[in-house]
C-alpha positions in Angstrom: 0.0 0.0 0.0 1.0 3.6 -0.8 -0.5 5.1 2.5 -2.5 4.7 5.3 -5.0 6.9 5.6 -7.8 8.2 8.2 -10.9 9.9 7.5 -13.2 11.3 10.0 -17.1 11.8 8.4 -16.3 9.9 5.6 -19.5 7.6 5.1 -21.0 9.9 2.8 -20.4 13.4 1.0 -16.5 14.4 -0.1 -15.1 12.3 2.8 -17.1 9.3 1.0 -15.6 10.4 -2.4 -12.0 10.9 -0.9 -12.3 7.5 0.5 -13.0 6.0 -2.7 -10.0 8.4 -4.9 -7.2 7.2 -2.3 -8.9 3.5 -2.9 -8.4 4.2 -6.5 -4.4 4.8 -5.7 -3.6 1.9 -3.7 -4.1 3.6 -0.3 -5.3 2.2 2.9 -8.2 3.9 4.2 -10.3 4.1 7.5 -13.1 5.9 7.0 -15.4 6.4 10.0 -18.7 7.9 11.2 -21.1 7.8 14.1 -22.7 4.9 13.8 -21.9 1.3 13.1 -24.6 0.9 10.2 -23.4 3.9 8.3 -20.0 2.2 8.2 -21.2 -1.1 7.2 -23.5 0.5 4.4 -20.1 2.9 2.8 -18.1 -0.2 3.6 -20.1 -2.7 1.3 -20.2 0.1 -1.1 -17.0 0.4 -2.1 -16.1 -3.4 -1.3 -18.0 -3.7 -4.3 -15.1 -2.1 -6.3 -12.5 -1.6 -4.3 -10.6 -4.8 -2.1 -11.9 -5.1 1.6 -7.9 -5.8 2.7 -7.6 -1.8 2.0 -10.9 -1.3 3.7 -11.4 -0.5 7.2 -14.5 1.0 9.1 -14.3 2.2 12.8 -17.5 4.0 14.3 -16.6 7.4 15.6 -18.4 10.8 17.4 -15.7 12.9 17.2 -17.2 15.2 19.6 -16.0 12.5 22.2 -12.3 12.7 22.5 -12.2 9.1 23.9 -13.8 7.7 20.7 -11.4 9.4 18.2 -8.4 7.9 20.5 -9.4 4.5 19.9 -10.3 5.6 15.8 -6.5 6.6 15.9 -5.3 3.0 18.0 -7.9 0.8 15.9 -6.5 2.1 12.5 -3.0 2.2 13.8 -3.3 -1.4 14.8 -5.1 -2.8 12.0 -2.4 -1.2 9.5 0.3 -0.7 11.4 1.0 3.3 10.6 -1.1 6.3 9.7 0.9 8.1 7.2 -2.3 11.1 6.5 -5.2 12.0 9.3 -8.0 14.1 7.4 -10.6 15.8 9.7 -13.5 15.9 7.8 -16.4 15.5 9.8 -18.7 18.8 9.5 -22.1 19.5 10.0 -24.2 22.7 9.0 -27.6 24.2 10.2 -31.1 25.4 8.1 -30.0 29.0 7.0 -31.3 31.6 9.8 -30.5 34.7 11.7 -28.0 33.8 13.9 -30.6 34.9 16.9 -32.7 32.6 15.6 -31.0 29.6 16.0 -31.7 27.4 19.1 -29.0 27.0 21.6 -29.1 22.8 21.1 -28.2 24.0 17.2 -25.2 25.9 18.4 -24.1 23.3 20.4 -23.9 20.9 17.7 -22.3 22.9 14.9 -19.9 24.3 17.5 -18.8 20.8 19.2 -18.5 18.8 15.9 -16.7 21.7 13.7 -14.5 22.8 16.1 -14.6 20.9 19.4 -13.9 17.7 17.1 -11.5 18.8 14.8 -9.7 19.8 18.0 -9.6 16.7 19.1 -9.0 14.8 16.3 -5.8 16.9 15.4 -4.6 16.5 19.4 -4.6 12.6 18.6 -3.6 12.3 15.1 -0.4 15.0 16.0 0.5 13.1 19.2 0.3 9.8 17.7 2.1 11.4 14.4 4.8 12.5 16.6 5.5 9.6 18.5 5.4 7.8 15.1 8.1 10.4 13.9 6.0 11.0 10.7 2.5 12.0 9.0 0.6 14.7 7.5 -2.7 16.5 9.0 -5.3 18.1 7.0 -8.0 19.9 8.4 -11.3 20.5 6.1 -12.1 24.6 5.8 -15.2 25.5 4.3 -17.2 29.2 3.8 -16.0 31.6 5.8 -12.8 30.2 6.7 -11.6 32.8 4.7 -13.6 35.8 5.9 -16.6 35.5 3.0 -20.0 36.3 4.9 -23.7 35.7 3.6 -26.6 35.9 5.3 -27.6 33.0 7.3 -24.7 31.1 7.8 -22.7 33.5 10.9 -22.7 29.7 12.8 -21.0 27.8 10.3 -18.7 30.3 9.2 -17.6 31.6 12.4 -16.6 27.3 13.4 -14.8 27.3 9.5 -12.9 30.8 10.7 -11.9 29.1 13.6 -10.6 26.7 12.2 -8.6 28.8 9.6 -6.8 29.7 13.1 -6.2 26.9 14.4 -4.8 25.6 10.7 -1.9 28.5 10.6 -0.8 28.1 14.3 -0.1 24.7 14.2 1.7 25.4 10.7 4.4 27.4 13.0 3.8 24.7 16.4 4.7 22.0 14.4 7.8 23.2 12.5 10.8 21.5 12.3 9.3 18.3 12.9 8.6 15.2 9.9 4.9 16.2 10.4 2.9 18.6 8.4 -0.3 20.2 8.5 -2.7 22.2 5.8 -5.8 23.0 5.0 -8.5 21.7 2.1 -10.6 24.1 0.5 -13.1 22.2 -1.8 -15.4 25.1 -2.4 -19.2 24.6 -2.8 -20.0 21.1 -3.2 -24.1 20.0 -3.6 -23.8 17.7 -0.6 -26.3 17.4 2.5 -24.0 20.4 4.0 -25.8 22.8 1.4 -29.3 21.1 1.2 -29.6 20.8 4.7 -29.2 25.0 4.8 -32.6 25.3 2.5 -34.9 23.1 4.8 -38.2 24.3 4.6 -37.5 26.8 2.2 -38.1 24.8 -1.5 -38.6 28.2 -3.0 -35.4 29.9 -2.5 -33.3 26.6 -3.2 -35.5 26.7 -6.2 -34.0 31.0 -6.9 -30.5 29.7 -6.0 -30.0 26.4 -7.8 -29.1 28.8 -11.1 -26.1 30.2 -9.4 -24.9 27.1 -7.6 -25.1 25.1 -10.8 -22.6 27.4 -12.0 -20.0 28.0 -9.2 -20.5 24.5 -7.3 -19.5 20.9 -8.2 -20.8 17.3 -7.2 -17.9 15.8 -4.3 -17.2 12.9 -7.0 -15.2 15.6 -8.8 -13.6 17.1 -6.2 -12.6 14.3 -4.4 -10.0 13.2 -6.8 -8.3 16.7 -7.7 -8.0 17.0 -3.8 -6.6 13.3 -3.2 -4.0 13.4 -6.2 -2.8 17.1 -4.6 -2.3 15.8 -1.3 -0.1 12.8 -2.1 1.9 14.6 -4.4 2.2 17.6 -1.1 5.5 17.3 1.4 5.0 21.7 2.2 3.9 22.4 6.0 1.5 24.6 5.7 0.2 23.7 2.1 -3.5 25.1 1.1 -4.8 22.2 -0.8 -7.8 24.1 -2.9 -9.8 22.1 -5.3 -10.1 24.9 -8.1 -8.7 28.6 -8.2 -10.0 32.0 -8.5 -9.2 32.1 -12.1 -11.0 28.6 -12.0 -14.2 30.5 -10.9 -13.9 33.2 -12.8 -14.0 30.5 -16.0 -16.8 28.8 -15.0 -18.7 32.5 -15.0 -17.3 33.1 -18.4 -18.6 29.9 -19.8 -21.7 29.5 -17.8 -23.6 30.6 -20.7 -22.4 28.1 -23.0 -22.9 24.9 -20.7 -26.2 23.4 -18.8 -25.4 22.2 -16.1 -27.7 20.4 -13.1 -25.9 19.5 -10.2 -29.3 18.6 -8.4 -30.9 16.2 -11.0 
């Protein structure tokens, strides 16, 4: 095998998809989510395709530091090294005024998009340091970058933090063999964004027109992003699915292309 490789929220969405691109490149992966049925569903899945030896599953909350400890021992155990630790798992609320939200729905957004990926990069950089080796990756998302839109101050503040957290550890962890970066894969049509129009068919009806133009399905990011981080050996690398001149094309030839990301 090429690498090991970890993957918290990886049952479904771009942590699915990156599962399946390392697959495709002779990596081992764990891939990992709350519950044990979730696993065994993703894990059947790409069994299908994809040779079980290479495939593990191990059921993780990440907002319970003991459970990601034993994610990092299980996956260290059953492969005997973790060369890449991705924390992926991310959740997102119904788009509201931040005053509008319930205190339960702040809870969960904050403890699984920061508390966890707190957690998850205190294991995978102690264990990677004992190791003497490995690479972190922490997924950023809107607003890690200071963009701001109406209904979404509670998942962008948790992606902001996390931009934080991402640069300091680029300077705590120098002059080690371990590195850390960020992923940007920009708007992907995943439960993330569907979930934000809940109740609100209308204006995901308005907006589909500009997210079929700026946004992508994760089965095409997931690759780009996969084939850029194991080529990367930078500390502090910003691992970015597609570029601002990127966007900027897909405006230009928007006009010229139909495109349903939804059908």
């Amino acid at each position: 095998m090429k690498k090991s490789i970890v993957i918290t929220g990886s049952t479904r969405g771009i942590g699915y998809n990156m599962a399946a691109s390392f697959l495709e490149r002779n990596c081992a992966v764990t891939i990992s989510g709350r519950t044990r049925e979730t696993i065994e569903t993703a894990v059947n899945k790409l069994g299908e395709k994809y040779s079980l030896d290479m495939l593990y599953g191990f059921p993780c909350d990440v907002t319970d530091y003991i459970q990601v400890e034993r994610l990092w021992e299980n996956a260290k155990t059953h492969y005997g090294r973790i060369d890449i630790w991705i924390n992926n798992a991310g959740i997102a609320m119904p788009r509201e005024n931040f005053w509008e939200l319930n205190p339960e729905q702040y809870d969960e957004v904050v403890q699984t998009n920061i508390l966890g990926t707190m957690y998850g990069t205190k294991v995978a950089l102690s264990g990677m340091i004992t190791q003497g080796y490995g690479a972190l990756y922490n997924m950023e998302g809107f607003g890690a970058r200071g963009s701001s839109v109406w209904g979404m101050t509670l998942y962008g503040s948790t992606k902001a933090c996390l931009h934080f957290i991402d640069q300091s550890l680029v300077k705590e962890i120098s002059g080690s063999r371990v590195i850390v970066g960020a992923l940007t894969p920009g708007m992907m049509i995943t439960d993330l964004v569907t979930r934000q129009f809940e109740g609100r068919q209308q204006e995901l009806e308005k907006s589909k027109k500009i997210l079929n133009i700026i946004a992508e399905k994760p089965e095409t990011v997931a690759p780009v992003l996969v084939e850029k981080i194991l080529k990367n050996q930078k500390n502090g690398a910003t691992i970015a699915y597609s570029s601002y001149f990127g966007m900027l094309l897909k405006f230009a030839t928007a006009p010229f292309k139909k495109r349903d990301l939804f059908s």
